[in-house]
C-alpha positions, 0 to 999 in steps of 0.5 A: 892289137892285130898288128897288119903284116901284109908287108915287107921292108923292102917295099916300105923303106920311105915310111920306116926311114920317116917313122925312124927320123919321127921317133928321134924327134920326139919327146915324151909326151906326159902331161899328167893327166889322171887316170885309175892310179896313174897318169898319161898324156891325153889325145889332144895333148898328144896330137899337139906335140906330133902333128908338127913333126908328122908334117916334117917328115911327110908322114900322117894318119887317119883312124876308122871304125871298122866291124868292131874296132879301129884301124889306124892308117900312118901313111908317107905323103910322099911315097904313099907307102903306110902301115895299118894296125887294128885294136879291136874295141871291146863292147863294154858300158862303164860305171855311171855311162850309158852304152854309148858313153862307154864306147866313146869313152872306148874310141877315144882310149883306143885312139890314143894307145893306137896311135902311140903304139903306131908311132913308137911314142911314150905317153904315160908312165909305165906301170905295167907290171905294177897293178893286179888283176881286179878281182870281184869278191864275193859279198860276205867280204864286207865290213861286218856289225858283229863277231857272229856274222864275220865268224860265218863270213870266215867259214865262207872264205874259198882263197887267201885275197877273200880272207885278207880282204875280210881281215883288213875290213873287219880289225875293230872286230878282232878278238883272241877268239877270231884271230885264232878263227882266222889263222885256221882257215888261213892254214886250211887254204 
């Protein structure tokens, strides 16, 4: 997300005193909702739990699609002061959706995560350093039907995961010849 920085403190002390008194009100908001091995809060659950406080502290938002992206508007109802953030939205259509799925499925994930990065909310557990980059593996790294083509699948290997990967997916095929065929080309790479 671009952060809008096209202001001063001096200038936006009515918001930042609301949005400071907001933040001391509110909760963590986890409902449990299951993601890709984790879970999180969804948007309804969220605007559930903030709505009535945005009212208490004279502050609201809106959220616009704009070029390739959304902008997200937390505004003081009372002195008009607000603050913008834009996420730009990647254009990219998900297993089982057609495009137009996808980017709603998009709007919707950037709703969320712009909305709780705006307001300093907590929505899910935090497990950003938990996961690992999802690497595609080549097609050879595969469960194997024979001794033959997980010796040519070995070869093939070019990086420890694609090894280990084949390793773990072929251990009914193990025999003293191929272990010794995996630990060389673990040592090679």
């Amino acid at each position: 997300m671009n952060e809008n920085n096209n202001f001063t403190t001096s200038k936006l002390i009515n918001i930042y005193k609301a949005l400071a008194n907001f933040q001391q009100d509110c909760p963590v908001i986890h409902k449990g909702t299951n993601g890709h091995n984790y879970t999180y809060a969804d948007l309804p659950q969220i605007l559930d739990v903030i709505n009535p406080l945005l009212r208490k502290h004279n502050l609201g938002f809106t959220q616009l699609l704009v070029e390739d992206g959304l902008k997200t508007i937390l505004f003081h109802t009372e002195s008009g002061e607000s603050i913008e953030s834009v996420a730009t939205i990647p254009q990219v259509t998900l297993r089982g959706m057609n495009e137009y799925q996808s980017f709603g499925s998009a709007i919707t994930y950037y709703r969320r995560y712009s909305l709780s990065a705006i307001l300093g909310l907590v929505t899910d557990k935090d497990t950003d350093a938990a996961g690992e980059k999802e690497t595609k593996l080549p097609a050879f790294v595969k469960k194997h039907k024979n001794a033959t083509d997980l010796t040519l699948a070995i070869d093939s290997c070019e990086t420890l995961a694609e090894l280990s990967k084949l390793h773990t997916l072929n251990k009914d095929l193990i025999n003293p010849g191929i272990s010794a065929l995996f630990t060389s080309k673990k040592n090679h790479l």
